[in-house]
Structure formats: structure tokens, C-alpha cells
N, C-alpha and C positions, 0 to 999 in steps of 0.2 A: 468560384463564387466568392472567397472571402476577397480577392481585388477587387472584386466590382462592388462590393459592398464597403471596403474600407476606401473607395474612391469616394464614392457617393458621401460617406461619413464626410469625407476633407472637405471636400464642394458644399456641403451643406453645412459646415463648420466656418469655411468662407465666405457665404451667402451671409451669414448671421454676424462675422464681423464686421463685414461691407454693409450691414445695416440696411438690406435687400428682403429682410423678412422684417413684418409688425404682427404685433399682436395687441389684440384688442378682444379682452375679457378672455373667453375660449377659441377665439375666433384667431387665423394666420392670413395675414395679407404679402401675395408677396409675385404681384402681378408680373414683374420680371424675371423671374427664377427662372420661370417653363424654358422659354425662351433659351435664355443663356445659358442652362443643362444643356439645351438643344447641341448648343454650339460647341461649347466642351467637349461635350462627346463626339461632335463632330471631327473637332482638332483633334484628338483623341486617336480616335480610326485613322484621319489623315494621316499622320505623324509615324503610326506602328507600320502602316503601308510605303513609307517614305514619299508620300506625295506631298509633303512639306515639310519644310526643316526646322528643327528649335528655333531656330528665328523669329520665325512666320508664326509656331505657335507662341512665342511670347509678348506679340504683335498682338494677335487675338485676344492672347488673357487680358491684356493693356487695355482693348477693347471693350471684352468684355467689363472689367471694372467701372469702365465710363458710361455703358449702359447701363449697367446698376446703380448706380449714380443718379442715373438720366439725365446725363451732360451729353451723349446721342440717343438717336433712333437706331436701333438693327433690325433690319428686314430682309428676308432671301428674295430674290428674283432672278427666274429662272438661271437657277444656280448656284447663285454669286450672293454674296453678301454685302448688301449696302448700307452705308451710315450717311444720318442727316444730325447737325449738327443741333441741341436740344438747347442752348446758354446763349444768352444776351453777348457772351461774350469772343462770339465765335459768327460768321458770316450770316446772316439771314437766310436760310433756305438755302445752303451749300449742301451738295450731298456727293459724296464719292461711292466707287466703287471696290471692291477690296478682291481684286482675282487672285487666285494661288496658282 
């Protein structure tokens, strides 16, 4: 219990300095979070299972940062994790796919 909980603390300690959560009066906005937890924890399981290697997970955290950002889109399909690129300064409507 206390890993999953001092996980969570890190993640949510990093969400806040990525600048992924706002607040406004009482109120937390932090429309990306869900999400990107999602996928952490995804890498997460992967990684303890060896279905992917530190590599690939620091490949995803890279990811993940840029989603938080919102310099891409991340969306599952069936499966698979896809990214579309969200910056003036990156292809119009390029989207890759990300298989492990």
C-alpha cells in the first residue's frame, strides 16, 4: 500500500510541476491527468512484466510530458497507443502509431 500510494504522491507531485493541474478559486482543472495516470500505470505493469524495456518506458514518460503540454494528442485504439501532433510546429495532421 505505501508504494502505491508514494507513487501516486510522485506523479501527482510531477503533474503539478508540468503545470498539468490549475486552479481556479476552489476549483482543480486538470483535463489531462486522467489520461496520462492512465498510461503510467500502464508502463508501469508493462515494464514489472518485462513486456517493455526502460527504454520504451522513458519513451512514454517523453510522451507523456508532451501531452501534458498539449504539444500531442494520446489516444488508445484498439490497443495501441496513438499520438497526433497538437503544434503549429510539427506536420498538420500527422499521427503515428506507438506499438510495444
Amino acid at each position: 500500500m505505501f508504494k502505491k500510494t508514494k507513487t501516486a504522491s510522485s506523479f501527482l507531485k510531477w503533474i503539478i510541476e508540468e503545470g498539468a493541474l490549475q486552479v481556479e478559486d476552489n476549483v482543480f482543472f486538470a483535463d489531462r491527468v486522467f489520461f496520462a495516470h492512465g498510461l503510467a500505470t500502464w508502463c508501469i505493469i508493462q515494464r514489472k512484466t518485462g513486456k517493455i524495456n526502460q527504454e520504451q518506458v522513458d519513451r512514454f514518460v517523453r510522451l507523456i510530458r508532451r501531452f501534458i503540454k498539449k504539444e500531442v494528442d494520446l489516444y488508445w485504439r484498439d490497443g495501441i497507443i496513438n499520438m497526433r501532433y497538437n503544434t503549429s510546429k510539427e506536420k498538420e495532421n500527422e499521427s503515428h502509431s506507438l506499438e510495444t
